[in-house]
C-alpha positions in Angstrom: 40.1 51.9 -27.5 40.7 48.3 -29.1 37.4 46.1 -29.3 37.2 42.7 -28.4 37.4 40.3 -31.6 34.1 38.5 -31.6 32.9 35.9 -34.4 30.2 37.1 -36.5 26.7 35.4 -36.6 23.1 36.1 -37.3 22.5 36.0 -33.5 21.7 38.6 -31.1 24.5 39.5 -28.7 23.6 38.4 -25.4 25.8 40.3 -22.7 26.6 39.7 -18.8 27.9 42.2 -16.1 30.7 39.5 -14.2 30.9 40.6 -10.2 32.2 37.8 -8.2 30.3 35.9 -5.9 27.0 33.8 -6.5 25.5 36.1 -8.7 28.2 34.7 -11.6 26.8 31.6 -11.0 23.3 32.4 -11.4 24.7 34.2 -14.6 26.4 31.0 -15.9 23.7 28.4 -15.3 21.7 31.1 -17.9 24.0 31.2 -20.1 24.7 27.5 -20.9 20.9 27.3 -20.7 20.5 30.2 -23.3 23.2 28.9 -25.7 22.2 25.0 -25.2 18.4 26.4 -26.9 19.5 29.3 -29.1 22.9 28.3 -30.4 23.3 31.2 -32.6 23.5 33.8 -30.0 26.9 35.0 -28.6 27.6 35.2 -25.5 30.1 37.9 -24.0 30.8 38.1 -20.6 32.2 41.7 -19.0 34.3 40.9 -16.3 33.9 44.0 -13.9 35.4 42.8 -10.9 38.4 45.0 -11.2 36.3 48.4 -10.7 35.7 47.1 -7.2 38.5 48.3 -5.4 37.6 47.3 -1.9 37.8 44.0 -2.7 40.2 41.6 -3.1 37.6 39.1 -4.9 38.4 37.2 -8.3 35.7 36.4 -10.7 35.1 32.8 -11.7 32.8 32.1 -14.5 31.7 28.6 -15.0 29.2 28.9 -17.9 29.6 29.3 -21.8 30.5 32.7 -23.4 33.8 34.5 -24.3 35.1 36.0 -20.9 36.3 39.6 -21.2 38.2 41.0 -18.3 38.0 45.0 -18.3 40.4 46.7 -16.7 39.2 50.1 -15.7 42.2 52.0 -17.1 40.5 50.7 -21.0 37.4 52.7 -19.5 39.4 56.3 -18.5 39.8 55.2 -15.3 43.0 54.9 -13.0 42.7 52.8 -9.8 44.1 54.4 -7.2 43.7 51.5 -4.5 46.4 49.1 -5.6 48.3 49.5 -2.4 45.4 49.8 0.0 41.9 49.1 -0.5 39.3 51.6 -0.2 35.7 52.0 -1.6 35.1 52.2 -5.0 32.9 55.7 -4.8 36.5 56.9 -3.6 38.7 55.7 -6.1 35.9 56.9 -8.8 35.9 59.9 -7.0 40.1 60.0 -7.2 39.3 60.0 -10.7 37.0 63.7 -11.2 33.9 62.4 -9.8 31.2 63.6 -12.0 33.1 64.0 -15.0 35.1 60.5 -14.6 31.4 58.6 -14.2 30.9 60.8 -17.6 33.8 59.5 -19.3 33.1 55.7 -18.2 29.5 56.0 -19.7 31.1 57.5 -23.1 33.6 54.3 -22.8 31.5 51.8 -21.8 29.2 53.3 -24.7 31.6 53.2 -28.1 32.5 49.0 -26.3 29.1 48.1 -26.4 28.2 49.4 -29.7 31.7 48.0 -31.2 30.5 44.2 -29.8 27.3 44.8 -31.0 25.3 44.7 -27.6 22.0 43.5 -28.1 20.9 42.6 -24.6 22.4 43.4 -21.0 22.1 41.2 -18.2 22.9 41.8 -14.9 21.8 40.6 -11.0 22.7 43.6 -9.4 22.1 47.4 -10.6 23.0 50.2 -7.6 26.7 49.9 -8.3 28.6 53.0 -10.1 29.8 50.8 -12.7 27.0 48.5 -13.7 25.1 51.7 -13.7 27.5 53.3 -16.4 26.8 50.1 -18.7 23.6 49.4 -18.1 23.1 54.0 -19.3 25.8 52.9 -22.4 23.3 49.9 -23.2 20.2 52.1 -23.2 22.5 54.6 -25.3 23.3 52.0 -28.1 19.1 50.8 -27.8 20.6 47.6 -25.9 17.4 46.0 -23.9 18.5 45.4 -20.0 17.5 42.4 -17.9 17.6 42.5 -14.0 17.5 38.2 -12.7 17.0 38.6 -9.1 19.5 36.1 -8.0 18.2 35.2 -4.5 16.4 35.8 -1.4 16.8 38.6 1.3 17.1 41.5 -1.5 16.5 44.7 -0.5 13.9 46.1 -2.5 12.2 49.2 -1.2 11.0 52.5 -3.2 13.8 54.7 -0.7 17.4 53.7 -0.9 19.2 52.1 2.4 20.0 54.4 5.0 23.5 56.0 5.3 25.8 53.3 6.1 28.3 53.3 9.4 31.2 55.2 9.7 32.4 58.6 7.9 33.0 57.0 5.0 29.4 56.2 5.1 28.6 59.8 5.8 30.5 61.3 3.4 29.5 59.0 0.5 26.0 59.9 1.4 26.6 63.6 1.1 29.0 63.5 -2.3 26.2 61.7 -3.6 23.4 64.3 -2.2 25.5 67.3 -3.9 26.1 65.1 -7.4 29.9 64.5 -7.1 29.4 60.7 -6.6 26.5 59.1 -9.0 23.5 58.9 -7.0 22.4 55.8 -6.2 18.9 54.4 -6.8 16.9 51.5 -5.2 17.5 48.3 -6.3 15.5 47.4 -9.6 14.5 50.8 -10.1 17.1 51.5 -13.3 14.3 51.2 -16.1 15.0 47.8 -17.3 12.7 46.2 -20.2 12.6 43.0 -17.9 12.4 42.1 -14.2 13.0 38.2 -13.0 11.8 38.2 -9.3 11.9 35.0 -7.4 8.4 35.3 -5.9 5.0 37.3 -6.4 5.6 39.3 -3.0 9.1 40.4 -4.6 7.2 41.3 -7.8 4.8 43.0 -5.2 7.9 45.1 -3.9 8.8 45.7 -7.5 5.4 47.2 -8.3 5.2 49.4 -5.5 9.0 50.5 -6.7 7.5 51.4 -10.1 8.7 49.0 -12.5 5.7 48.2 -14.6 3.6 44.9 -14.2 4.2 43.9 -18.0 8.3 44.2 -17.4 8.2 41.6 -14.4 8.2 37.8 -14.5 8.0 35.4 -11.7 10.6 32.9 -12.1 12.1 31.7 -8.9 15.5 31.2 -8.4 17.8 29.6 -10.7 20.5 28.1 -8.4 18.4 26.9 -6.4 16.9 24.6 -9.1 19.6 22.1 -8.3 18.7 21.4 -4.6 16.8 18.5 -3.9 16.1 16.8 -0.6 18.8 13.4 -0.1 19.4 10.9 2.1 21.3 12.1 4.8 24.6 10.4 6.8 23.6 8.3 9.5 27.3 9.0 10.8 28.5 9.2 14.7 29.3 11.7 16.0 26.1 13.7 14.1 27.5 16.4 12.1 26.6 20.1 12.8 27.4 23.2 11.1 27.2 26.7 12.0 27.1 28.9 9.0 29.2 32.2 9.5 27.8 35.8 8.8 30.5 38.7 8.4 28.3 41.1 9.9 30.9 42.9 11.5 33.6 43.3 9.0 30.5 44.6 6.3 29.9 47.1 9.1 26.3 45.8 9.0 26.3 44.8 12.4 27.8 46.4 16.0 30.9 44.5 17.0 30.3 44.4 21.1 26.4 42.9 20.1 27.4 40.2 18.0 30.5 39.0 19.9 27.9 39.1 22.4 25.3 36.5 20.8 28.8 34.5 19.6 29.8 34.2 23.4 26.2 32.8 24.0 26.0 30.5 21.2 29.6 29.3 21.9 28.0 29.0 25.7 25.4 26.7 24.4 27.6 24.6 22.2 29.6 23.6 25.0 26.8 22.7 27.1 25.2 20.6 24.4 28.0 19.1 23.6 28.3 17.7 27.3 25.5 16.0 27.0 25.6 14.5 23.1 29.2 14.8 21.6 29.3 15.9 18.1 31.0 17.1 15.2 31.4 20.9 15.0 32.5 22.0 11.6 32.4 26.2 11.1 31.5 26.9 7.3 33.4 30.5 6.6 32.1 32.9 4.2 34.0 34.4 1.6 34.1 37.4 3.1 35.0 36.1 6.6 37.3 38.2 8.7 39.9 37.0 10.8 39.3 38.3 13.8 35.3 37.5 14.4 36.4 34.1 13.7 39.2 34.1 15.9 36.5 35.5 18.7 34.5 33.0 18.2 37.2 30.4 18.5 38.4 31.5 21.8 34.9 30.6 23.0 34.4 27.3 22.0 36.0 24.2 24.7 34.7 21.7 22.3 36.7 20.2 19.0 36.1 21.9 15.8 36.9 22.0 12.2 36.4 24.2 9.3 34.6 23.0 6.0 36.0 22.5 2.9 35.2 25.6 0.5 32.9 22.9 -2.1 29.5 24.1 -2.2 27.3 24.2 0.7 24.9 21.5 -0.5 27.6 19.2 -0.8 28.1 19.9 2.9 24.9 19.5 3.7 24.6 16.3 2.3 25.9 14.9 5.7 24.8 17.5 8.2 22.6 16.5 10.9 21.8 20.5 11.7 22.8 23.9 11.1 23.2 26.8 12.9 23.4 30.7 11.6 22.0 34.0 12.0 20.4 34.8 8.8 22.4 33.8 6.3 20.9 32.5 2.6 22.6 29.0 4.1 19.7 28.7 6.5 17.4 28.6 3.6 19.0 26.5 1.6 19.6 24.0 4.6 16.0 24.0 5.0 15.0 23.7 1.0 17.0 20.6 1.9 15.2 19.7 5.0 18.0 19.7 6.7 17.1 21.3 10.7 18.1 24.4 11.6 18.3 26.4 14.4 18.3 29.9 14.3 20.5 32.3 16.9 19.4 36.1 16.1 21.5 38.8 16.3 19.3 41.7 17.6 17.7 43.3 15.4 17.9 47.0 17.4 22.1 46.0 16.9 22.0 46.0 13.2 23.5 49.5 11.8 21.1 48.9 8.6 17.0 48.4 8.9 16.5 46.3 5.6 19.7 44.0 6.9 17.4 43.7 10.4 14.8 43.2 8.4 16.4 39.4 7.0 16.9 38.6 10.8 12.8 39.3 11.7 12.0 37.2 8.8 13.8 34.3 10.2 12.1 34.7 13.4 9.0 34.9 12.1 9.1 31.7 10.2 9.2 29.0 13.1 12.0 28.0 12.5 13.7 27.1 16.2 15.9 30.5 17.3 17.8 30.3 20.4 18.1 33.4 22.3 19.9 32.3 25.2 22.9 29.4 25.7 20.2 26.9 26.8 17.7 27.6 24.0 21.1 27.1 21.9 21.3 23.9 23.8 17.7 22.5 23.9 17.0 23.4 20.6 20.2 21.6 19.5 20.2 18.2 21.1 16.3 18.5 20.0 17.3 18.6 16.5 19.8 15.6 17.3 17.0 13.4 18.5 15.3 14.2 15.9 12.3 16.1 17.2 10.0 17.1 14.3 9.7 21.1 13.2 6.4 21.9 11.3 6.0 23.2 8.2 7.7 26.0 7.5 6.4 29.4 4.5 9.3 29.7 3.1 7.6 31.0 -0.4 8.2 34.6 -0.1 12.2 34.4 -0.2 12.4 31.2 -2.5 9.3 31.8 -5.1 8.5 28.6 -6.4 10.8 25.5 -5.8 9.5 23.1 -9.1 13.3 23.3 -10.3 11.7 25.2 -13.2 13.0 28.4 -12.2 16.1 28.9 -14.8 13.2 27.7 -17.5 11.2 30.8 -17.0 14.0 32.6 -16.6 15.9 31.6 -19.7 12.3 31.5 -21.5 11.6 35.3 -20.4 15.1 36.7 -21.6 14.4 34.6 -25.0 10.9 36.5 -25.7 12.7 39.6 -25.3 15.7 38.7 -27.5 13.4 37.8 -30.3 11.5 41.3 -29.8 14.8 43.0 -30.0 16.1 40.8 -32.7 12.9 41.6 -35.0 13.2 45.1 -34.0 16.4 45.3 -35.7 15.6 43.6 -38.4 12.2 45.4 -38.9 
């Protein structure tokens, strides 16, 4: 196998696992903050997109640091799912199983040593194939680095249940007999450094295992950038509703969250009766057609979708937000902008720790509308302006002084210069 051509230097090796979604840009904003005060490390990014094959998600880096886009056929890996997506335990499994997961570690292995991996980086470890690099960095005495990227992570000493469905149940059981690699608890995969976002995540991380001298409490990078503004005085008010693809993930009962869509849709109309406003639906990347369409079919009042810029520049002229438990809510309120709250229940969720986000929500204050009037009231009230009290938001966000990718970039450096004299010792 062919190694990337990278320029030589007296700098570590600083490398990032690429999935798409926000964790790439949590991953970027580090990078340009790691080169910008250690110009003489080098930066490779491993684009690993391709190995999820139930996906039809690009990745898009935005930061410094050469790009590499690995195909898994350079890792001894076919992909099986190019007509028709299906999970990637199956397509791994397609492969041998067992021995496949064997061969990746051995490719992923001789590519890291070839580039010279000094340090791994990653937001995410419970993956097959971030597990294989993250075993070929320890093999080639790279160091590892878990950021916790944001709020809501599931961080438990026992892994999530089994999920929905028979290919739920049967992933479950190829991984009980060892034909699938097993999969551990999130932060759990030994790494030299844990970045939580808050002390009651680092608390969670302790009682996982991880040792009290490998964590740091940094907070959360992206959300560094979010800082109350002025918001439009414009008429009609604007007001967003924040979708959650609850059903398509499987996370979530179908004929329950139609339900609470019905009701919210109820209450939208109702309010809108009394105070006309602008309805704009903010889709998620992994939206699916036909929830949307659902909800559509409920709603008598105008509507429009929302351009796909980010969601602060949305929020910008938002007057209040609606949404079940989605990351939006808390950045809406990080913002101050209102938000009201419509919970799915939590005895409908298919997953406990995804019921678990839901509870939080409701036990923050924050307004949550359980019927079409609450939906109603709880909307106009925001409208009018009606005052919320202070909400504890700590737990989720860690600390919002928009020093967060500081520490982070700080902690990562203290290890590089360990590993760095290490070598050189």
């Amino acid at each position: 196998m062919s190694s990337p051509a990278l320029p030589s230097g007296p700098g570590p090796t600083v490398c990032f696992i690429g999935v798409a979604g926000s964790a790439a840009t949590t991953l970027s904003m580090v990078a340009d903050a790691l080169k910008t005060s250690w110009s003489e490390a080098r930066l490779v990014v491993l684009d690993v997109e391709r190995f999820n094959t139930q996906s039809t998600s690009s990745f898009h880096w935005s930061g410094t640091g050469e790009v590499l886009h690995l195909p898994m056929e350079q890792f001894g890996l076919a992909n099986f799912a190019r007509r028709k997506k299906f999970p990637a335990g199956l397509n791994l499994l397609l492969n041998g199983g067992p021995a496949a997961y064997r061969r990746l570690v051995r490719h992923a292995t001789a590519f890291l040593r070839d580039i010279g991996a000094d340090i791994l980086i990653t937001c995410n470890d419970t993956s097959y194939v971030e597990q294989a690099f993250l075993t070929a960095a320890k093999g080639v005495g790279a160091r590892t680095v878990l950021i916790q990227e944001g709020p809501f992570t599931i961080v438990h000493a026992a892994h999530q249940g089994i999920r929905p469905g028979i290919v739920g149940r049967v992933g479950h059981l190829m991984r009980t007999w060892g034909i699938l690699p097993r999969k551990v608890p999130y932060g759990s995969f030994g790494h030299d450094l844990v970045l939580a976002c808050s002390s009651h995540y680092a608390e969670r991380f302790e009682a996982l295992g991880v040792a009290p001298a490998d964590i740091r409490v940094t907070g959360v990078p992206r959300f560094d950038a979010l800082a109350p503004v002025a918001k439009s005085k414009a008429q009609p008010a604007t007001v967003l509703y924040v979708f959650q693809p609850f059903v398509w993930q499987g996370r979530v009962a179908g004929e329950p969250a139609r339900a609470v869509l019905a009701m919210m849709a109820t209450g939208l109309n109702q309010a809108y009766e009394e105070t006309p406003f602008d309805l704009v639906l903010r889709q998620h990347p992994r939206s699916d057609p036909e929830t949307l369409s659902f909800l559509e079919s409920c709603l008598r009042i105008p509507f429009r979708y929302s351009p796909q810029v980010p969601l602060p520049e949305v929020l910008t002229s938002c007057a209040c937000v609606l949404g079940h438990y989605s990351v939006g809510l808390l950045e809406s309120l990080i913002l101050q902008t209102p938000v009201v709250c419509v919970p799915i229940p939590v005895s409908a969720f298919t997953e406990k720790e995804e019921g678990e986000k839901q509870a939080w929500f409701e036990s923050t204050g924050v307004p949550c509308a359980y019927t079409s009037d609450d939906v109603s009231r709880h909307l106009l009230g925001t409208l009018r302006g009606d005052a919320v009290s202070e909400l504890d938001i700590d737990a989720e966000v860690g600390p919002l002084d928009c020093k967060a990718l500081n520490r982070t970039v700080h902690a990562i450096q203290d290890l590089m210069r360990e590993r760095t004299s290490a070598r050189q010792g």
